[in-house]
mmCIF file of the N, C-alpha and C atoms, coordinates in Angstrom:
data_MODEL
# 
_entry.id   MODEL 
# 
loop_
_atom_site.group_PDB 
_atom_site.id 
_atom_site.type_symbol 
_atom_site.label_atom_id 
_atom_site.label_alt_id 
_atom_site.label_comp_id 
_atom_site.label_asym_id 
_atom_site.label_entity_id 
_atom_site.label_seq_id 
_atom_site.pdbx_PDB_ins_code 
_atom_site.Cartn_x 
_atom_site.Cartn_y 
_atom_site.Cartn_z 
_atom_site.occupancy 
_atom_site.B_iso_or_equiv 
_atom_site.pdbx_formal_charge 
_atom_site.auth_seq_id 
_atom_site.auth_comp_id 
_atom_site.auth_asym_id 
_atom_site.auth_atom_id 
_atom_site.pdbx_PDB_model_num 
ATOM 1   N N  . UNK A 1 1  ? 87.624  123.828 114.119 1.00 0.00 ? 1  UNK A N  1 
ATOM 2   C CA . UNK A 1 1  ? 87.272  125.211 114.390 1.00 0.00 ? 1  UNK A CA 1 
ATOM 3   C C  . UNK A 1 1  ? 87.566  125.572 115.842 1.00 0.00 ? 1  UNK A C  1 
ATOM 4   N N  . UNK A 1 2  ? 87.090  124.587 116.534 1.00 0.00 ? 2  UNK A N  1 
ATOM 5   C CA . UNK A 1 2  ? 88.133  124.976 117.856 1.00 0.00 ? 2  UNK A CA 1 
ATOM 6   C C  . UNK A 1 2  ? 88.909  125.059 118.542 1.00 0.00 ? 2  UNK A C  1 
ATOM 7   N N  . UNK A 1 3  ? 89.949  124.355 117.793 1.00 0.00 ? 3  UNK A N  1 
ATOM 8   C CA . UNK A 1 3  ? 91.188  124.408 117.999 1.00 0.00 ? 3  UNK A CA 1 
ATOM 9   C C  . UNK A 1 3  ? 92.058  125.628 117.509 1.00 0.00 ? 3  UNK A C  1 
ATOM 10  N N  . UNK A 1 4  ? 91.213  126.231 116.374 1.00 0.00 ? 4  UNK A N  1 
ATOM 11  C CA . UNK A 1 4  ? 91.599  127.538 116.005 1.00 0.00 ? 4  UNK A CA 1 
ATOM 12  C C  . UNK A 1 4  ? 91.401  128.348 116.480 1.00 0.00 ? 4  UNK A C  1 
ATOM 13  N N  . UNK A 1 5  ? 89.910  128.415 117.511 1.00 0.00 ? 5  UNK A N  1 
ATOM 14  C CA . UNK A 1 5  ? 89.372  129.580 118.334 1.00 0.00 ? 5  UNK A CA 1 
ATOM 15  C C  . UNK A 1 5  ? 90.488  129.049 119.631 1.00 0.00 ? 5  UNK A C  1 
ATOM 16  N N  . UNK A 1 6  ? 90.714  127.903 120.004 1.00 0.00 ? 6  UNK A N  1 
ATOM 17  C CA . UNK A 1 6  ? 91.876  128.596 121.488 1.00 0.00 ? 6  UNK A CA 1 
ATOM 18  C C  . UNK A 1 6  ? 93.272  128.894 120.959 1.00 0.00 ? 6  UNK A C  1 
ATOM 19  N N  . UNK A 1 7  ? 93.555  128.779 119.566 1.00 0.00 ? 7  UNK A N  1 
ATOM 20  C CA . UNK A 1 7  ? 95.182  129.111 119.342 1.00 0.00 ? 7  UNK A CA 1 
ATOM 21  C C  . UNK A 1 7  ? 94.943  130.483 119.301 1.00 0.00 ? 7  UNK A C  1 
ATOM 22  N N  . UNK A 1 8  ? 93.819  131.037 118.798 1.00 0.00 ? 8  UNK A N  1 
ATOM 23  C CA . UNK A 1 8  ? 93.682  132.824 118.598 1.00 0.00 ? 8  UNK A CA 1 
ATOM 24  C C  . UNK A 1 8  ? 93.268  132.825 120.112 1.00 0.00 ? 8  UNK A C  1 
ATOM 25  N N  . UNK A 1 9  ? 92.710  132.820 120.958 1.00 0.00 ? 9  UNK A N  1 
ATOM 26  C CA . UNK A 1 9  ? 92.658  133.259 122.154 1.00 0.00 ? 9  UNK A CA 1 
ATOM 27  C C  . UNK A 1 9  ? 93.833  132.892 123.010 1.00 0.00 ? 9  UNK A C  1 
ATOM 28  N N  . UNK A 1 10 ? 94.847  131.749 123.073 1.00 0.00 ? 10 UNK A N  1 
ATOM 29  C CA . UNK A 1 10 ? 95.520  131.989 123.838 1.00 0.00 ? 10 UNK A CA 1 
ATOM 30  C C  . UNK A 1 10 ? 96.823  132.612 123.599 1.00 0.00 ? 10 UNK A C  1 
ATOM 31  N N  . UNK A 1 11 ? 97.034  133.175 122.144 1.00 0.00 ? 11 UNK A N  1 
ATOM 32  C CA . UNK A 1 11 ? 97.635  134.068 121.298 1.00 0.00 ? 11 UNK A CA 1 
ATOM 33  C C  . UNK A 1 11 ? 97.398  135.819 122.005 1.00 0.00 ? 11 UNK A C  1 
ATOM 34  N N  . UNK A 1 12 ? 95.923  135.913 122.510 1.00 0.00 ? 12 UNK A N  1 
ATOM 35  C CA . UNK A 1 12 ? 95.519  137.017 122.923 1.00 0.00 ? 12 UNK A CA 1 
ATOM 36  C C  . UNK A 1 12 ? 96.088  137.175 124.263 1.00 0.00 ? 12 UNK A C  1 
ATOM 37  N N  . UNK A 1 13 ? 95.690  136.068 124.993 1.00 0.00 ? 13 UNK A N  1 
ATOM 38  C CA . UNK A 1 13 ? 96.764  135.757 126.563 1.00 0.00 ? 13 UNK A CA 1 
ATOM 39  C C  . UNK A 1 13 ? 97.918  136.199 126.543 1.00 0.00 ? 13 UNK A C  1 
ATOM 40  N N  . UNK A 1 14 ? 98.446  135.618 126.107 1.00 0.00 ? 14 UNK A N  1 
ATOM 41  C CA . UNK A 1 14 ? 99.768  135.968 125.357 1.00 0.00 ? 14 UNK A CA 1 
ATOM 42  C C  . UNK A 1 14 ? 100.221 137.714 125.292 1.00 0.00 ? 14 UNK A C  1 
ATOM 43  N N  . UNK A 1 15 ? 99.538  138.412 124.513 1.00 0.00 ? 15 UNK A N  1 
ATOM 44  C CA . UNK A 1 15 ? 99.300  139.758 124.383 1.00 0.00 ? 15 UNK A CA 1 
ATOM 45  C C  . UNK A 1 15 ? 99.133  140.638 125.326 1.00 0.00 ? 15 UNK A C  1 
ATOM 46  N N  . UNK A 1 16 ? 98.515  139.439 126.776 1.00 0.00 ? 16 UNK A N  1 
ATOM 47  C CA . UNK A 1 16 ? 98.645  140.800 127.627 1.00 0.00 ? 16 UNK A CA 1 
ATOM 48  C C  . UNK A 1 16 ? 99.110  139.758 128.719 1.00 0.00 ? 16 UNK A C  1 
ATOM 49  N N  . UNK A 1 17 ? 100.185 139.089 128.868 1.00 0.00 ? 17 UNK A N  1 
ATOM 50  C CA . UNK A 1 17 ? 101.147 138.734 129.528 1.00 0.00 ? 17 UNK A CA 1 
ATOM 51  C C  . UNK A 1 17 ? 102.474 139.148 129.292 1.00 0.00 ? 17 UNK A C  1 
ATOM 52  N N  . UNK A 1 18 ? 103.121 138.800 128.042 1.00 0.00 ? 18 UNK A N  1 
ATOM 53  C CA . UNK A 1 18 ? 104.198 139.113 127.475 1.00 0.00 ? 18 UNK A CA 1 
ATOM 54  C C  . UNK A 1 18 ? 104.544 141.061 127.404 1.00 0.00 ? 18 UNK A C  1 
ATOM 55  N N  . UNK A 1 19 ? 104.260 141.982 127.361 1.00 0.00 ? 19 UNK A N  1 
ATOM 56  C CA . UNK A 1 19 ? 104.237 143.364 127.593 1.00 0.00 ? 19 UNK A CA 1 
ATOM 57  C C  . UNK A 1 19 ? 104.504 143.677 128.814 1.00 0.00 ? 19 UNK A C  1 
ATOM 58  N N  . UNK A 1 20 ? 103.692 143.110 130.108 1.00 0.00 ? 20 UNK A N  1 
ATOM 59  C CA . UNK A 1 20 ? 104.126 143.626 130.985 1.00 0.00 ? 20 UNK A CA 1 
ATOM 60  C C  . UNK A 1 20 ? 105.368 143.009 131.290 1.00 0.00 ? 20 UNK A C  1 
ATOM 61  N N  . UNK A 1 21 ? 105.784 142.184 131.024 1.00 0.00 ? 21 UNK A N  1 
ATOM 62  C CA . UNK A 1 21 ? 107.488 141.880 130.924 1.00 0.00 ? 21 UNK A CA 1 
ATOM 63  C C  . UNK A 1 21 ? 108.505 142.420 130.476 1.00 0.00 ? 21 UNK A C  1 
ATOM 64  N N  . UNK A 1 22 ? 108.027 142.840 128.942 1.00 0.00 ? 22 UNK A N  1 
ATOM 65  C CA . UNK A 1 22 ? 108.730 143.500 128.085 1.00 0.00 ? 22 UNK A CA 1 
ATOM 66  C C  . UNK A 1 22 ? 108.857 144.910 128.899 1.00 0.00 ? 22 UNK A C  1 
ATOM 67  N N  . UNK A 1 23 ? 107.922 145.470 129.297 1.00 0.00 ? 23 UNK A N  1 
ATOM 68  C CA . UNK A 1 23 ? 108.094 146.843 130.311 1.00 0.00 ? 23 UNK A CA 1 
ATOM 69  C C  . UNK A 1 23 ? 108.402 146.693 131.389 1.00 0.00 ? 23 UNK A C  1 
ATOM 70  N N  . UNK A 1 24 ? 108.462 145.804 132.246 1.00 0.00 ? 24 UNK A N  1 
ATOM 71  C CA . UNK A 1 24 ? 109.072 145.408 133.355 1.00 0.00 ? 24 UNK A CA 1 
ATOM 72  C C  . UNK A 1 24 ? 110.603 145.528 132.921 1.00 0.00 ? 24 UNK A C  1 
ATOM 73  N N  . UNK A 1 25 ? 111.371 144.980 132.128 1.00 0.00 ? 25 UNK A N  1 
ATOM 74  C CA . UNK A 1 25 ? 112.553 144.862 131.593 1.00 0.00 ? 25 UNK A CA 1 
ATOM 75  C C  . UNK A 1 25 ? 113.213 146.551 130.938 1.00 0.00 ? 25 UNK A C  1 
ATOM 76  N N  . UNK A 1 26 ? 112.374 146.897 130.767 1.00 0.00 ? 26 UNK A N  1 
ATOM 77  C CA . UNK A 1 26 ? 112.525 148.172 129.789 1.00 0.00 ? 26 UNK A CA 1 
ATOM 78  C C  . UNK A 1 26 ? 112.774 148.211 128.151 1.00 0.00 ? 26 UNK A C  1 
ATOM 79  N N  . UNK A 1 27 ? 112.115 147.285 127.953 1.00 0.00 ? 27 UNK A N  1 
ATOM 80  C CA . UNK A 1 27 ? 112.364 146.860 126.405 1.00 0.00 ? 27 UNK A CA 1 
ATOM 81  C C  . UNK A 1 27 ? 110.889 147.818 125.666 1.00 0.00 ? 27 UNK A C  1 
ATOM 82  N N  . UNK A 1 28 ? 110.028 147.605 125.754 1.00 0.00 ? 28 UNK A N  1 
ATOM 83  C CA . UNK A 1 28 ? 109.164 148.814 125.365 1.00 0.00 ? 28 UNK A CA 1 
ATOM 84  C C  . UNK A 1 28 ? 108.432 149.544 126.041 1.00 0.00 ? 28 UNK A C  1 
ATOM 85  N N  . UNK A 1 29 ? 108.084 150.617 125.308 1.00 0.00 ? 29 UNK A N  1 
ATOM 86  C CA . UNK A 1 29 ? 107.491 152.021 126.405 1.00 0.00 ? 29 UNK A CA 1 
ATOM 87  C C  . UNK A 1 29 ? 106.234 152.011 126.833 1.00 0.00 ? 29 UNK A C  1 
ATOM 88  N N  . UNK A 1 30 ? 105.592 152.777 127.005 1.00 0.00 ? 30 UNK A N  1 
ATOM 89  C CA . UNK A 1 30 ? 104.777 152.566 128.302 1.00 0.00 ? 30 UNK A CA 1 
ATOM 90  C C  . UNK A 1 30 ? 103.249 152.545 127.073 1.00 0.00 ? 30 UNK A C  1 
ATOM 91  N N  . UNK A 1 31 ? 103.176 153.647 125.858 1.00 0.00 ? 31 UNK A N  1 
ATOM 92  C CA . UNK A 1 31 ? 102.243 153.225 124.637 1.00 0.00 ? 31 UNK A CA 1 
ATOM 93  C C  . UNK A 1 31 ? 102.163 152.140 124.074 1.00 0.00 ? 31 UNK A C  1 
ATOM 94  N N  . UNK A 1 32 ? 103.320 151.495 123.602 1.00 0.00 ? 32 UNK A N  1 
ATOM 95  C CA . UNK A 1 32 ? 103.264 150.327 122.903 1.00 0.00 ? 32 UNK A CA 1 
ATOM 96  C C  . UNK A 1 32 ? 102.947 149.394 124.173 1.00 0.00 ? 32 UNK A C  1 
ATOM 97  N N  . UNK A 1 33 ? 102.997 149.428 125.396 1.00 0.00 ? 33 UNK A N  1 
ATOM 98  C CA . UNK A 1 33 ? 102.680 148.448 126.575 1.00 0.00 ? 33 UNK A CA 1 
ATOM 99  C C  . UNK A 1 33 ? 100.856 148.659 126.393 1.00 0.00 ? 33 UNK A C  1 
ATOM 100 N N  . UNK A 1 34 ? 100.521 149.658 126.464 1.00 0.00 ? 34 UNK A N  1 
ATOM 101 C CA . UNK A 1 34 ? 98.785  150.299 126.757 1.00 0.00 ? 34 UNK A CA 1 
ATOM 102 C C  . UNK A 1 34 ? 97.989  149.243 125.334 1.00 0.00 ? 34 UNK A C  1 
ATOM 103 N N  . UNK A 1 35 ? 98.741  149.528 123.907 1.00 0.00 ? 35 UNK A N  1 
ATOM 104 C CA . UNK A 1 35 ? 98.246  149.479 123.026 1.00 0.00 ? 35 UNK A CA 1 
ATOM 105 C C  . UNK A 1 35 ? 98.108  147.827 122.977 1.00 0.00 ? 35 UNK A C  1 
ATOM 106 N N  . UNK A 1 36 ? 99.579  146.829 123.111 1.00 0.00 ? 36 UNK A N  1 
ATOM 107 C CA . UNK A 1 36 ? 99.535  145.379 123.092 1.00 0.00 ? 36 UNK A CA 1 
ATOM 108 C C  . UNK A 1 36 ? 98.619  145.014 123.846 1.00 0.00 ? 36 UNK A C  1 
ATOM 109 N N  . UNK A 1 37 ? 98.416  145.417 125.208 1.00 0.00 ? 37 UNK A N  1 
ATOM 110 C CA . UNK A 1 37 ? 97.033  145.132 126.664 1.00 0.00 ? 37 UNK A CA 1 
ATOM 111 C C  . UNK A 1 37 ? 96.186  145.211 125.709 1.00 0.00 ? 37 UNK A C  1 
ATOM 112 N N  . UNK A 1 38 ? 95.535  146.203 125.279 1.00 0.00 ? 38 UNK A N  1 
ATOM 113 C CA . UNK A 1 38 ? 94.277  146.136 124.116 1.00 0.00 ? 38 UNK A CA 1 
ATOM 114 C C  . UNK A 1 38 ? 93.714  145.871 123.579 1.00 0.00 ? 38 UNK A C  1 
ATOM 115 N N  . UNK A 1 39 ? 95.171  145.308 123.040 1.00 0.00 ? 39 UNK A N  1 
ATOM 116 C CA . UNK A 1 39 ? 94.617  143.850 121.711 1.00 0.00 ? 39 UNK A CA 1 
ATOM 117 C C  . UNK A 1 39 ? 94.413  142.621 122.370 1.00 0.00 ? 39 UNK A C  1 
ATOM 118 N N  . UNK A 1 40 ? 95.607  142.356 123.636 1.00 0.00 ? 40 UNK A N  1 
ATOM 119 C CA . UNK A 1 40 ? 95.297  141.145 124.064 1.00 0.00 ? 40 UNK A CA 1 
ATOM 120 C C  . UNK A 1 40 ? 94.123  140.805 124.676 1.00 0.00 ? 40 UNK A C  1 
ATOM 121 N N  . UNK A 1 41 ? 93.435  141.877 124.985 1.00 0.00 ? 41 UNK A N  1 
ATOM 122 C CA . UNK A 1 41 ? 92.222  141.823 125.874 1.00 0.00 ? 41 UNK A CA 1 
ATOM 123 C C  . UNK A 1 41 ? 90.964  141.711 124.986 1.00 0.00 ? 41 UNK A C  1 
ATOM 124 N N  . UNK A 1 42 ? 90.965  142.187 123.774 1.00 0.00 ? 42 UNK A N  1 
ATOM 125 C CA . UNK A 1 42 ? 89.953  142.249 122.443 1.00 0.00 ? 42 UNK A CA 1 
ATOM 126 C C  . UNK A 1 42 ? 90.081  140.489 122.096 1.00 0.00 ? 42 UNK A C  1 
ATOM 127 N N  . UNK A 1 43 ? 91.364  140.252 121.979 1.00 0.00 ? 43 UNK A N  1 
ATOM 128 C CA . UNK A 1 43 ? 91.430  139.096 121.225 1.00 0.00 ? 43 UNK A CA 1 
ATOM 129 C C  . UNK A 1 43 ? 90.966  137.857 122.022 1.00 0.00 ? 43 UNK A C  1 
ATOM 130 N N  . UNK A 1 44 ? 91.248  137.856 123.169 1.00 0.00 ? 44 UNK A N  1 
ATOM 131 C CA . UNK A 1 44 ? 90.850  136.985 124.203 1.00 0.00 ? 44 UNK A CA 1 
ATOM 132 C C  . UNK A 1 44 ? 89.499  136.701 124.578 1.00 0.00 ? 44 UNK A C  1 
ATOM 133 N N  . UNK A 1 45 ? 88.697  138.094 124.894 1.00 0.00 ? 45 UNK A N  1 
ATOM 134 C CA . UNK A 1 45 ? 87.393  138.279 125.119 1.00 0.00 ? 45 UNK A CA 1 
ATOM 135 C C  . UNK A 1 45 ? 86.527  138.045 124.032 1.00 0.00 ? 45 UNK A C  1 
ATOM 136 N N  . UNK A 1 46 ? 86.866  138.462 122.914 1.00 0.00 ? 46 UNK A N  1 
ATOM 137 C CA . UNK A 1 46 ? 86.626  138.158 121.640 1.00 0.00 ? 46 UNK A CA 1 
ATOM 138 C C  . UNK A 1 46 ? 86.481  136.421 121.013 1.00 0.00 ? 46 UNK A C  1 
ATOM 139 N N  . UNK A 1 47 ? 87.492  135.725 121.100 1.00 0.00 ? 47 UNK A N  1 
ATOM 140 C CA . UNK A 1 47 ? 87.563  134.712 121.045 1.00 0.00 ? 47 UNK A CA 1 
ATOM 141 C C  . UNK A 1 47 ? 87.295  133.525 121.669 1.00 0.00 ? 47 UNK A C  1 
ATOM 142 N N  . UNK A 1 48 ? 87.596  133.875 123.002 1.00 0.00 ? 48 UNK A N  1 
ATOM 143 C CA . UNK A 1 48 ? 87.408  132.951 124.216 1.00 0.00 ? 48 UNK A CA 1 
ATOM 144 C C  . UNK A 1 48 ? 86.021  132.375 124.624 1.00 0.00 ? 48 UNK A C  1 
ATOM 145 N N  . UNK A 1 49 ? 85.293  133.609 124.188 1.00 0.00 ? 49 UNK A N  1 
ATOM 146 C CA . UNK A 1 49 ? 83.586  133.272 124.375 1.00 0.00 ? 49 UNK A CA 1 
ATOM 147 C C  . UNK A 1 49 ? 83.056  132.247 124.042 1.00 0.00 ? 49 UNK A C  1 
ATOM 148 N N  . UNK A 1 50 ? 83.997  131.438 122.547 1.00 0.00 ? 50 UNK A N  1 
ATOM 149 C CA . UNK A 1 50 ? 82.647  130.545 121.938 1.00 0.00 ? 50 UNK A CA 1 
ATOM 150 C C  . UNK A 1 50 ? 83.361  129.597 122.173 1.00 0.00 ? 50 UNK A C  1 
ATOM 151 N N  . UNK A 1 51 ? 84.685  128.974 122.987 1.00 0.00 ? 51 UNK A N  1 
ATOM 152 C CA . UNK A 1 51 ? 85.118  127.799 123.334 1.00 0.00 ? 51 UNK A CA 1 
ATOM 153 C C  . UNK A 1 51 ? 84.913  127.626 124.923 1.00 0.00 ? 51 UNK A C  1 
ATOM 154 N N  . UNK A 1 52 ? 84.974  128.739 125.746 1.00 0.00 ? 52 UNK A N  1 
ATOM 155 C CA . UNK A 1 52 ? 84.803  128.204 127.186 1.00 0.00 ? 52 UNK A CA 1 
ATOM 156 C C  . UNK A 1 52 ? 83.495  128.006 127.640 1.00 0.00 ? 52 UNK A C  1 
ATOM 157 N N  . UNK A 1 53 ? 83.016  128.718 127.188 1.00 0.00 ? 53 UNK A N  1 
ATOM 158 C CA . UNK A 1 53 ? 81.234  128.191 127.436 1.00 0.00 ? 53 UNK A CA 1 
ATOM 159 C C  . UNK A 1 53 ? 80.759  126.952 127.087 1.00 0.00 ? 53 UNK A C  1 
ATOM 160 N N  . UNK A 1 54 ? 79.741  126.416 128.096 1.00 0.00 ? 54 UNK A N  1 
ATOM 161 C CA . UNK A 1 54 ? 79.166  124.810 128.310 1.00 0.00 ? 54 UNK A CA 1 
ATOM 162 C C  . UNK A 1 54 ? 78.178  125.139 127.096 1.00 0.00 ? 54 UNK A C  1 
ATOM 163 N N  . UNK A 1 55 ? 77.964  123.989 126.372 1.00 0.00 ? 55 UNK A N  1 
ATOM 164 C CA . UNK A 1 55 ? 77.000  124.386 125.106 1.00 0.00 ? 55 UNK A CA 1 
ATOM 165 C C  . UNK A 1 55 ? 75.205  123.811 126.144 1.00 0.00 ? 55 UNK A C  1 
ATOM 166 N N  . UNK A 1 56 ? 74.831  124.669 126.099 1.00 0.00 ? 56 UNK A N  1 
ATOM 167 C CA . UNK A 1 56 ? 73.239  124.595 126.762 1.00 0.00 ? 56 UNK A CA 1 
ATOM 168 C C  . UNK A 1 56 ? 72.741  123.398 125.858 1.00 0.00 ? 56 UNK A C  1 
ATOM 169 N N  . UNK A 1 57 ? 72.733  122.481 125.050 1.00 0.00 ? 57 UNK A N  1 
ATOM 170 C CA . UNK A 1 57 ? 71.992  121.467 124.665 1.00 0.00 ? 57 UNK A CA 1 
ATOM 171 C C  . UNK A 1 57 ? 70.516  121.307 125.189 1.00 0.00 ? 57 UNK A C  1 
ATOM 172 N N  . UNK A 1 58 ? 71.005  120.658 126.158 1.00 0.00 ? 58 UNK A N  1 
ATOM 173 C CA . UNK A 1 58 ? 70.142  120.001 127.061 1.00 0.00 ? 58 UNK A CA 1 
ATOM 174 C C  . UNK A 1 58 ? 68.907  120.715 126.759 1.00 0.00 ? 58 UNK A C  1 
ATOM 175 N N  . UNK A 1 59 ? 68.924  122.433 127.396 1.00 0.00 ? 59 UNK A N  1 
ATOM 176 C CA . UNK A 1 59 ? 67.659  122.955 127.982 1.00 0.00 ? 59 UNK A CA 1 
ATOM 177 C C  . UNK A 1 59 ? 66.738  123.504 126.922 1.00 0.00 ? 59 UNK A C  1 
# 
């Protein structure tokens, strides 16, 4: 299961790395740039939560 939660989060990374390239280049426009950021940022924040966090056990 957690190996699935960092392939979907760093899938989301991904999402908002890769765009600003693609628009840097001029390969897509400036909506489809706003809209990919979006997702990558949902998917990341979304996902990322339940693998980078220290599991509190202990306390």
């Amino acid at each position: 299961m957690k190996a699935a939660l960092k392939l979907v989060s760093y899938a989301g990374l991904a999402l908002t790395i890769v765009p600003a390239v693609l628009l840097y280049h001029g390969r897509i426009d400036d909506a489809l740039y706003r809209n990919l950021m979006v997702l990558g940022m949902l998917v990341w924040f979304g996902s990322a939560i339940f693998w980078i966090r220290p599991d509190h056990a202990e306390s």
